[in-house]
Structures are given as structure tokens and as C-alpha cells.
NUTI-211482 format. One record per residue: residue number from 0; residue in three letters; chain; x, y, z of N, C-alpha, C in turn. Coordinates in pm, 1 decimal, decimal comma. Example, Ala and Ser with C-alpha at 12.3 -4.5 7.8 and 13.67 -1.06 7.14 Angstrom:
BEGIN
0|ALA|A|1319,0|-569,0|780,0|1230,0|-450,0|780,0|1320,0|-330,0|780,0
1|SER|A|1285,0|-225,0|708,0|1367,0|-106,0|714,0|1290,0|3,0|787,0
This chain:
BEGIN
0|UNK|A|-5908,1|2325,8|-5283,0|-5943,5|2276,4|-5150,8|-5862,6|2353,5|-5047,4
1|UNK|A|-5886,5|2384,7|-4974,6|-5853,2|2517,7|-4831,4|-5877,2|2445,0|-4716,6
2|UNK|A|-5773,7|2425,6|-4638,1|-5804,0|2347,7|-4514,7|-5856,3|2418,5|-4400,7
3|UNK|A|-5926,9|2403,8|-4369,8|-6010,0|2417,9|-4210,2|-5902,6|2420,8|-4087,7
4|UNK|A|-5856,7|2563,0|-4065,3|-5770,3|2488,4|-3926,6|-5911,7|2503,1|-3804,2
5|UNK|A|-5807,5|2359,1|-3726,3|-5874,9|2332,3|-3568,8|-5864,6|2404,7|-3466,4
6|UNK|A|-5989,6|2397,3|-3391,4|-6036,3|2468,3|-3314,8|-6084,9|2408,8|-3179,1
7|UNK|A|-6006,0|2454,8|-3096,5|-6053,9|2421,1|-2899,1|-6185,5|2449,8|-2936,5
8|UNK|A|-6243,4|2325,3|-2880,0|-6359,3|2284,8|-2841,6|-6360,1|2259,7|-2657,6
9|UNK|A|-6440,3|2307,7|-2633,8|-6446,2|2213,8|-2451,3|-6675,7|2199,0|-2459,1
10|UNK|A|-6701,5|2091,9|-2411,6|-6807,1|2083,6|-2390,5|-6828,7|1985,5|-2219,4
11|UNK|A|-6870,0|2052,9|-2175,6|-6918,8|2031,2|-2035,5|-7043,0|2007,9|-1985,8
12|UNK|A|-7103,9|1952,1|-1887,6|-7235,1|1917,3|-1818,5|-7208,2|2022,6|-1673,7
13|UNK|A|-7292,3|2083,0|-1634,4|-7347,3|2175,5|-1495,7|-7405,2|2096,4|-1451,1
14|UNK|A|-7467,8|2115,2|-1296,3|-7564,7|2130,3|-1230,3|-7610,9|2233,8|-1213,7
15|UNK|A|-7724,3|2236,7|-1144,3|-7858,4|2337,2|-1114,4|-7753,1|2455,6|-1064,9
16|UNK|A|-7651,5|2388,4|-962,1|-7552,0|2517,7|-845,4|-7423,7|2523,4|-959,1
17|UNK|A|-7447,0|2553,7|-1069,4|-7295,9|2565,6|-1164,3|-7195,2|2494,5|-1163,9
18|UNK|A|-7185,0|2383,8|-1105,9|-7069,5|2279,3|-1103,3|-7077,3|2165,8|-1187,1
19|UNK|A|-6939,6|2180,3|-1226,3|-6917,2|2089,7|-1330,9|-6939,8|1950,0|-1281,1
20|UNK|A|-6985,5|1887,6|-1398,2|-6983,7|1753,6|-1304,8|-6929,3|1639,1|-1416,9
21|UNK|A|-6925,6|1690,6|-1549,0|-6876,1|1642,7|-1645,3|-6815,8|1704,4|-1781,4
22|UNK|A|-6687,1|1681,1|-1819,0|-6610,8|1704,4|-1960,2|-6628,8|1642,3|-2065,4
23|UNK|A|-6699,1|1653,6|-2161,6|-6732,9|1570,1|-2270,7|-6630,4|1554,4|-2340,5
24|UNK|A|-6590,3|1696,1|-2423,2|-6531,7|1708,0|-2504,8|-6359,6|1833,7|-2459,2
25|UNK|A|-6296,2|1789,2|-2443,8|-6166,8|1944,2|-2412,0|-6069,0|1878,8|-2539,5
26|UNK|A|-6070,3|1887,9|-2705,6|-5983,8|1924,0|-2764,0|-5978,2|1952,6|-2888,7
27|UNK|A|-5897,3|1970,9|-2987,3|-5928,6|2047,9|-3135,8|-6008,4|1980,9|-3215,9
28|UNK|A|-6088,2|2023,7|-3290,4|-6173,1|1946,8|-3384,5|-6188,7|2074,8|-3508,4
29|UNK|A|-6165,8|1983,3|-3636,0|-6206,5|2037,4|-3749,5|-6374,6|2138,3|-3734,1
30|UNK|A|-6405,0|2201,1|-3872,8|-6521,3|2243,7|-3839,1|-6618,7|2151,1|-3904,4
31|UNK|A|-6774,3|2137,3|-3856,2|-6811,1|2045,1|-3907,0|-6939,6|1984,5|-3803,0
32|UNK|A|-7025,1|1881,8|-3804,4|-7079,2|1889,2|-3725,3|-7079,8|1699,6|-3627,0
33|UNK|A|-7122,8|1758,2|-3506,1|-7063,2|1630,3|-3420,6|-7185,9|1640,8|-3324,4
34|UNK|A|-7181,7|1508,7|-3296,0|-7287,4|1408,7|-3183,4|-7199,0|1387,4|-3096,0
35|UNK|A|-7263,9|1382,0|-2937,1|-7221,0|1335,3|-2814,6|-7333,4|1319,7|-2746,8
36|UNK|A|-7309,2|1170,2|-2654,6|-7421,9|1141,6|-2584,0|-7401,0|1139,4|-2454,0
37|UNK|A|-7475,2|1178,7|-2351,9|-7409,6|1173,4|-2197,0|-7541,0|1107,9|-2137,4
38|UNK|A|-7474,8|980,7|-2071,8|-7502,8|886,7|-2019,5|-7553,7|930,0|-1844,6
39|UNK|A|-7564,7|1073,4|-1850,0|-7641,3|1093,4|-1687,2|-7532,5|1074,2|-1615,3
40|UNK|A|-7373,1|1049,0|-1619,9|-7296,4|1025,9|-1535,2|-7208,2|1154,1|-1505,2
41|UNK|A|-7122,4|1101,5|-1398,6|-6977,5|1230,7|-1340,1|-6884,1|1177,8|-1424,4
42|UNK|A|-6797,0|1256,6|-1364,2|-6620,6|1208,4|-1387,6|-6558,9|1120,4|-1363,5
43|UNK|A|-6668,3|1060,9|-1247,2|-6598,9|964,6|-1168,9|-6662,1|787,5|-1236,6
44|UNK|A|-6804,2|821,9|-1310,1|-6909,9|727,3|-1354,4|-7005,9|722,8|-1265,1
45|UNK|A|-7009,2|774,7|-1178,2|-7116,4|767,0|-1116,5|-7247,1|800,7|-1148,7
46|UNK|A|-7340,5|754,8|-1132,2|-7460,9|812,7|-1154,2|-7527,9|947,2|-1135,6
47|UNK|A|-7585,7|1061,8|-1193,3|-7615,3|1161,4|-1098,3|-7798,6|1140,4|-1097,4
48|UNK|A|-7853,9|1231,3|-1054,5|-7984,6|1207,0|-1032,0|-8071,4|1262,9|-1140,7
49|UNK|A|-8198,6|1231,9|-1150,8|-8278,0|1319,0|-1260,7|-8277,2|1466,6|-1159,1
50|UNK|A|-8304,8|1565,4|-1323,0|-8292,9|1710,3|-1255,2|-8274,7|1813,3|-1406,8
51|UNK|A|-8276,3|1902,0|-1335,1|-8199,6|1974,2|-1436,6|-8082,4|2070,0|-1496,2
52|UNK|A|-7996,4|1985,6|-1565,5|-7873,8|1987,9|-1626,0|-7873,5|2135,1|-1742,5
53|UNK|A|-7681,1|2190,6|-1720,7|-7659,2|2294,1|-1832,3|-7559,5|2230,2|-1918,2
54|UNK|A|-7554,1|2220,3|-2061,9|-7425,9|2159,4|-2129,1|-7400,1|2344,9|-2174,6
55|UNK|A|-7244,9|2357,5|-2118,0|-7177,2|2502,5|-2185,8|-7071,5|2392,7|-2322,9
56|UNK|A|-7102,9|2487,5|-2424,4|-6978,4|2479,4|-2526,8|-6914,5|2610,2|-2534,4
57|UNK|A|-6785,0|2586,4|-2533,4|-6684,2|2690,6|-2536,2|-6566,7|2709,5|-2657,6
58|UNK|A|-6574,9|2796,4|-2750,3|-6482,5|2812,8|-2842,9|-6403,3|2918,3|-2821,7
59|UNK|A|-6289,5|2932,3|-2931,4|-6221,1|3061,0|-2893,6|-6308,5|3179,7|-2916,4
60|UNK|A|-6399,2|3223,7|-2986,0|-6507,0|3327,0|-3050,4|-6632,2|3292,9|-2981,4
61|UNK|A|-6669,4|3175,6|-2905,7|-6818,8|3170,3|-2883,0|-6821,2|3063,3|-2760,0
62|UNK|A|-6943,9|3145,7|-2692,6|-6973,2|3062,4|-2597,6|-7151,2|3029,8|-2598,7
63|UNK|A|-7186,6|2934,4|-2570,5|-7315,7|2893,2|-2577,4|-7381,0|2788,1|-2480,7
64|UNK|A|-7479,6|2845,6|-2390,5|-7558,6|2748,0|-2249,5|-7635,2|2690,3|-2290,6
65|UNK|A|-7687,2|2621,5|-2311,7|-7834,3|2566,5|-2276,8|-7833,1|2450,2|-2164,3
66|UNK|A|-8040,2|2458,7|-2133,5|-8082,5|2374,7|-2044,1|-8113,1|2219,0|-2093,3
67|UNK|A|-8083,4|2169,5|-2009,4|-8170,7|1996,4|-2052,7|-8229,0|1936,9|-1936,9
68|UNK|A|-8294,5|1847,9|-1941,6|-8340,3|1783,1|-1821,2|-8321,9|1664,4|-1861,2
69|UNK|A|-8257,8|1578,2|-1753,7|-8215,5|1443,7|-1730,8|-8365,1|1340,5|-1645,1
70|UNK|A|-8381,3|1246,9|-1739,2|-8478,9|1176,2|-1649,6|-8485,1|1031,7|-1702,0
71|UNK|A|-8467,6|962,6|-1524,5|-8474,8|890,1|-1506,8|-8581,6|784,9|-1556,9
């Protein structure tokens, strides 16, 4: 058995104008696979509007965008 070292993770929510509007995830995690659900909110809880949203994941080796659309 060979242990897996951990790895910075950060997963974030955009808007349409590149601003963050939410941090899901900022810290080490084994490798492996993981669920997160975002509730349409900020940082603050606030609500944001339907539209369309970017989640970036960021590793030390990889970065990856995609689109989603939020609806109300």
C-alpha cells in the first residue's frame, strides 16, 4: 500500500465579468473523487441571479474552466 500525498485543491464559482463570487473548496485533499453542490449563493449567502456561471478548479499541474448555467 503507497500513500497518495495531498494536493491543493481550490474550486471557485465566476461570473459572466470573471469575478469570483464564490470558494468552494481552497485545501489539500487526497486523490480520489469528490461531489460539491453550490446552492446559487456568494460569500456572503446571498443569493445571486439565474445566468451564466464558470466553476475554475485549480491544482498544482492543472487547471480546468467550465460553463454552467444557474436557473432559477
Amino acid at each position: 500500500h503507497r500513500d497518495v500525498p495531498l494536493q491543493h485543491i481550490d474550486l471557485s464559482i465566476y461570473n459572466i465579468l470573471g469575478q469570483k463570487i464564490k470558494t468552494m473548496v481552497n485545501t489539500k485533499l487526497q486523490a480520489g473523487s469528490y461531489s460539491y453542490k453550490w446552492h446559487g449563493v456568494n460569500e456572503t449567502g446571498a443569493r445571486v441571479p439565474s445566468g451564466i456561471y464558470f466553476y475554475r478548479i485549480d491544482t498544482k499541474d492543472h487547471t480546468d474552466i467550465k460553463k454552467m448555467v444557474l436557473v432559477k
